[in-house]
C-alpha positions, 0 to 999 in steps of 0.5 A: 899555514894559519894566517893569525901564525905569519902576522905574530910571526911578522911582527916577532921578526920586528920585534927581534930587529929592534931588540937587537938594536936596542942591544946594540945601544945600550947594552940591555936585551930588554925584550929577550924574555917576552920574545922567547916566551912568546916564541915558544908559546906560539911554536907551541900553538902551532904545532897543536894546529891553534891561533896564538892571537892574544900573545901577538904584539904590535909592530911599532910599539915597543917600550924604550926605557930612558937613561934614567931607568939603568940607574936610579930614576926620580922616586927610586933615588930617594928610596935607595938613599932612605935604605942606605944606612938610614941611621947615619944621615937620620935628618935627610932619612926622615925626611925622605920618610915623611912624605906628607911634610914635602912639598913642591914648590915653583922657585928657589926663593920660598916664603913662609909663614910662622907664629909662635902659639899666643903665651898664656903668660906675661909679666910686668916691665921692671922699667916701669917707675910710675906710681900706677895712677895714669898711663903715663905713669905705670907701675911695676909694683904697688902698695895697697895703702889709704882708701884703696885704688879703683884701677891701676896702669901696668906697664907690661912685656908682651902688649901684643897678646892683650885686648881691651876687655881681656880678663887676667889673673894674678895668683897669690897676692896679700889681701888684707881681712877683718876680724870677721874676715871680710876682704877689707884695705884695713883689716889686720891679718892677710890672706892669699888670693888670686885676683882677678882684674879687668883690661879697662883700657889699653895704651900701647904698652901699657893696659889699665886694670881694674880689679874683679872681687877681692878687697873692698876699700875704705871711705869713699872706696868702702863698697868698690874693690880695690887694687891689692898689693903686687910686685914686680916678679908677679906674672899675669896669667892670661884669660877670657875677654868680658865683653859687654851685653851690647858689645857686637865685636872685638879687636881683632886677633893682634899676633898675626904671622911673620912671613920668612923665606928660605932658599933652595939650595942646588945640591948636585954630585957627579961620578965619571969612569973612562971606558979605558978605567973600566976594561983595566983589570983592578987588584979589587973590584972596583965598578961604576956602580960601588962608585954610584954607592960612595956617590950617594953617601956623599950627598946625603952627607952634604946635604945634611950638612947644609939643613942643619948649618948652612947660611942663607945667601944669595950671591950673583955673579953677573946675573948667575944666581947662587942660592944657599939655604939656611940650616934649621939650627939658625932657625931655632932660638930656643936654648937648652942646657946642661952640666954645669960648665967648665967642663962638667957635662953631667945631665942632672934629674931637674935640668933633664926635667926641664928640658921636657918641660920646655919642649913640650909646653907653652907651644902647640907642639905635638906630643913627639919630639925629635932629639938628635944628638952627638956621642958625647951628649948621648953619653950624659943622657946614658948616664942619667939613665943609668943612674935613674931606674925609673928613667930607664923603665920608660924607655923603649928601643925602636923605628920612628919614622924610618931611623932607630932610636930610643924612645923615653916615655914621659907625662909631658911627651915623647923623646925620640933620641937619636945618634947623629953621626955627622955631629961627632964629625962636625963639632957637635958631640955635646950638642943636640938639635930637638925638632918637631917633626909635626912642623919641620917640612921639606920644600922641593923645587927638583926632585932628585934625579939621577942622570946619565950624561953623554960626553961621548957624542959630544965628543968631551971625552971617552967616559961614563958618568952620572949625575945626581940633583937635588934643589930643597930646602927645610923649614921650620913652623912654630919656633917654639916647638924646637930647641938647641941643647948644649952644656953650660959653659 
């Protein structure tokens, strides 16, 4: 007999035992296909007299799955949970869609770094009552009178986005003109002007500025340009710095990142049948697996819940810590309106319009957007929709990052809206949360695992049951780029 034949013969013997006890354990016949079409291949090799070397396997080596591979392993969680009825938990959906914003992390505890985009814009301080003569005594407005002032001191809202050497402009200002047109302090007709001025200097709150161009003043001020007159709703719109010919460094970038933590929150979900509950014949069919199902469902559901709502806490009971994550909606404080109260949820043309301008400019957002909504606030956007036929053709019905929705095309971005179930069941119907999802990012301290649990040889009780776990968190970059819209009260 050929001797290749007994050694695969050999260790199909070893195999078979194996499979049998494996059988036996878990209820699987793991190896029952390799073994048979193995089988039949070197009965057929034999009978034609051939050596059958290559479909020999090696006693000893015989891959075992875990637990975990009878029912949903690391990464196979995460992708059933995204099929399943993606479009009722869309938040969790994206997330678990958009693999490159998550990131693993190594404690509960996560800090981060956030910043709003430098503003182009500032404005004046109303709280200002000085006359402009003197850091000490800033002006919010001034009257160009007299001679004219080489400088004035502004006391303004936002400091930290200004240098000393930093340029501004302030657009449309009365200027007076001569007969000849000549920008002069004691000309009798006016003119608007953009006027550009000087950081000379900068003290605290409040910057010197000396004007570039413009009107000239009179007597001793007669060749020197002088201070225009502004008002106190005048913005100043931020430029580039000047700095001198021997000038070899600037103040150093002021808005520097804030630091904030969130905490990732142990979500966990358990299902158990008794073995007693199993061999029950049931009027429906009831198994562990459509239990698995609803088990699912309500995690998502859960840990949705928490990303948009939940409080950020620790709580300590005797040293066994409690970490709760803080929803994105608490992250957010820019806010968004609509109707005009007392009941009266219509969205207008301009408040829509608005929305877009908010969301997509004065921040370094990308050109997408994010709405998810409640029903009732869906409706309202339907309504202006309806009523706005070049609205409607800018629309488009389609997949984005795994959930479907409506796509409104606009000059400013993209609106992705869509529905959020969870918000017409948790008090949000007219509410929605706009997210860039360039800057939403998910942080894992645990996958999600699924694991079966053994009360049986620990002798706990006579059951099946599996166990489902998740240790995240979301958080939010550049506040700016994200809103909270609701109706006016």
């Amino acid at each position: 007999m050929n001797k290749n034949f007994i050694k695969t013969a050999i260790s199909l013997l070893a195999l078979g035992v194996a499979n049998y006890l494996i059988e036996r354990l878990t209820g699987l016949n793991i190896l029952g296909d390799v073994y048979t079409e193995v089988s039949d291949l070197i009965m057929g090799g034999a009978a034609a007299g051939g050596s059958i070397l290559a479909m020999a396997v090696p006693v000893g080596i015989v891959d075992v799955p875990s637990a975990d591979a009878q029912g949903l392993n690391m990464q196979d969680v995460s992708q059933e949970i995204t099929r399943m009825n993606p479009d009722r938990y869309p938040l969790d959906t994206i997330m678990r869609n958009y693999a490159k914003k998550v990131r693993r992390v190594h404690s509960q505890e996560c800090k981060y770094y956030q910043q709003s985009a430098k503003p182009m814009t500032d404005y004046l301080d109303g709280n200002a009552h000085g006359n402009g003569g003197s850091a000490a005594s800033p002006a919010c407005n001034f009257m160009a009178q007299g001679d004219g002032a080489t400088s004035v001191f502004v006391q303004v809202k936002n400091p930290k986005i200004w240098r000393k050497k930093d340029t501004l402009l302030m657009r449309n200002l009365n200027i007076n003109v001569d007969n000849s047109g000549r920008p002069f302090i004691g000309g009798d007709d006016t003119i608007r002007y953009d006027q550009m001025f000087y950081v000379a200097d900068k003290t605290g709150l409040v910057l010197e500025l000396i004007p570039i161009g413009g009107m000239k003043g009179d007597g001793a001020n007669a060749d020197t340009y002088v201070v225009p007159t502004f008002r106190s709703t005048t913005p100043l719109f931020r430029m580039g710095s000047a700095m001198a010919e021997k000038d070899a460094k600037t103040e150093p970038f002021a808005m520097l990142p804030a630091s904030n933590v969130n905490y990732c929150q142990n979500f966990m979900c358990q299902i158990e049948m008794s073995t007693f509950e199993k061999m029950t014949k049931k009027e429906a069919d009831i198994s562990f697996s459509d239990q698995e199902v609803d088990m699912l469902y309500n995690m998502r559901a859960e840990i949705e819940s928490s990303f948009i709502w939940g409080e950020k806490h620790i709580y300590d009971n005797g040293g066994d810590r409690t970490y709760f994550t803080e929803g994105i909606t608490r992250q957010i404080k820019k806010m968004l309106y609509y109707g005009a109260g007392s009941s009266d949820t219509i969205l207008t043309p301009l408040q829509y319009t608005a929305w877009m301008k908010s969301l997509f400019t004065g921040n370094d957002g990308s050109t997408n957007r994010v709405l998810l909504a409640g029903a009732d606030l869906i409706a309202s956007i339907e309504l202006l929709r309806e009523s706005q036929k070049q609205l409607s053709g800018n629309t488009v019905q389609e997949t984005y990052l795994g959930v479907k929705c409506t796509s409104i095309v606009s000059t400013f971005g993209v609106l992705h809206i869509v529905h959020a179930p969870l918000f017409d069941e948790q008090g949000w119907s007219a509410r929605g949360l706009a997210f860039d999802p360039e800057h939403l990012y998910k942080e894992v301290f645990q996958p999600m695992i699924a694991r079966d649990l053994d009360f049986r040889s620990s002798g706990e009780k006579n059951a099946d049951a599996k166990m489902l776990q998740e240790v995240s968190c979301l958080v939010l970059r550049y506040p700016d780029c994200h809103a909270l819209i609701m109706p006016k009260e």
